[in-house]
C-alpha positions in Angstrom: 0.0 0.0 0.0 1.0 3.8 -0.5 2.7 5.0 2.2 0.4 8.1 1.9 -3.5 7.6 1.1 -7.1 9.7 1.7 -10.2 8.9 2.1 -13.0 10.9 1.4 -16.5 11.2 3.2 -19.6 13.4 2.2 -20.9 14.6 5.5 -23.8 15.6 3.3 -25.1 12.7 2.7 -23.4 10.6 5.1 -21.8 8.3 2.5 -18.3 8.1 1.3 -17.9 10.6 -1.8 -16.5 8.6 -5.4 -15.4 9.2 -8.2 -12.9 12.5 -6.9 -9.8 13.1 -8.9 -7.3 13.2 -6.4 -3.6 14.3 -7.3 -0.6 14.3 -4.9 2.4 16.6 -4.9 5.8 16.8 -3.0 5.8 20.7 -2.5 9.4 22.5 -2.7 10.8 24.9 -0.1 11.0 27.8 -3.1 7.3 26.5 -3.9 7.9 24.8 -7.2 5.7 21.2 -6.8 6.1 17.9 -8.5 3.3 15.8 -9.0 4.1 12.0 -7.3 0.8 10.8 -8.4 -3.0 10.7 -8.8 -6.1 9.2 -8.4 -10.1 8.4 -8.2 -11.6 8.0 -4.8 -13.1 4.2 -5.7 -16.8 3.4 -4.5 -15.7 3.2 -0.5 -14.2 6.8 -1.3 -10.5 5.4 -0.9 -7.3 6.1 -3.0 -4.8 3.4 -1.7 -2.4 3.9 -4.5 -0.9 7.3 -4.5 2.6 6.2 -4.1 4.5 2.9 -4.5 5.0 0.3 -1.7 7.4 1.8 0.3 8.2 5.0 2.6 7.6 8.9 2.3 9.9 11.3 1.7 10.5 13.9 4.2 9.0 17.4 3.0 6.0 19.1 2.4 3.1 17.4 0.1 -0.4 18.6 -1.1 -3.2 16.4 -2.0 -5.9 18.2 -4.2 -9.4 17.0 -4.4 -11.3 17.8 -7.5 -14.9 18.8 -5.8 -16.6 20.6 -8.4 -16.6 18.1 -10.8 -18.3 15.4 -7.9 -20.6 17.7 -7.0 -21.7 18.9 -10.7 -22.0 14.9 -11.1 -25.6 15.1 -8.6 -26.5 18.6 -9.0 -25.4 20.2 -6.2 -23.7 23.6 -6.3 -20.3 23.8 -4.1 -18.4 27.1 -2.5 -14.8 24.9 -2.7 -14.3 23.8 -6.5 -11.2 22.2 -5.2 -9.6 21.4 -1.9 -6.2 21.3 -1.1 -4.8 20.0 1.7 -1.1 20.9 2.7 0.9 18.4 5.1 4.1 17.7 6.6 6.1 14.1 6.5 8.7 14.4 9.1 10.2 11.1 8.9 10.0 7.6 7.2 8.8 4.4 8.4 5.1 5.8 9.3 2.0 5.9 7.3 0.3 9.4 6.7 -3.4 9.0 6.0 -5.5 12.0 5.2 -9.0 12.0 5.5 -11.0 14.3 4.2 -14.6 15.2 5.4 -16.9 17.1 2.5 -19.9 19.1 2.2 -20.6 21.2 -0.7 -20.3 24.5 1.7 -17.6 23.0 3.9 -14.7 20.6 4.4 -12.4 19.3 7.6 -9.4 17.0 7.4 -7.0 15.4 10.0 -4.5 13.0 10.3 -6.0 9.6 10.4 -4.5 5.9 11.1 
């Protein structure tokens, strides 16, 4: 498994949210990014496969969540287009998952297990 993954839920409808284009960038210290990989949340709302088998770099990464196009899929309008979530990896040998709670007019994340 990834050493980095995400999970989205739609606190909306209390279901998890697929179908979200998820991409994952290592972020620079002059602010330049390279993308490391991407994804689609699959029907539990779950990418698993961001990154190779193995261990995280230590640095700065950002996961962005396509939301407008998910929501546009049922209708809904949506203040957040796209979320982007900013976080640290201090060290290798740990797992960094990064949930990501979703309504269309708000959103909460944290470091999960």
């Amino acid at each position: 498994m990834s050493p980095i993954t995400t999970h989205v839920l739609d606190t909306s409808l209390g279901c998890p949210a697929d179908g979200i284009a998820v991409i994952l960038c290592q972020v620079a210290k002059r602010g330049e990014t390279v993308e490391l990989g991407r994804g689609i949340t699959n029907s539990d709302g779950r990418v698993t496969d961001l990154l190779p088998a193995g261990e995280a770099q230590a640095g700065t990464y950002r996961i962005e969540f396509d939301t407008a196009s998910y929501f546009a899929r049922s209708g809904r309008e949506t203040f957040y287009p796209k979320v982007e979530v900013l976080f640290e990896v201090v060290g290798p040998g740990s797992h960094y998952h990064v949930p990501l709670l979703l309504s269309p007019f708000g959103y909460s994340t944290y470091r999960g297990s």
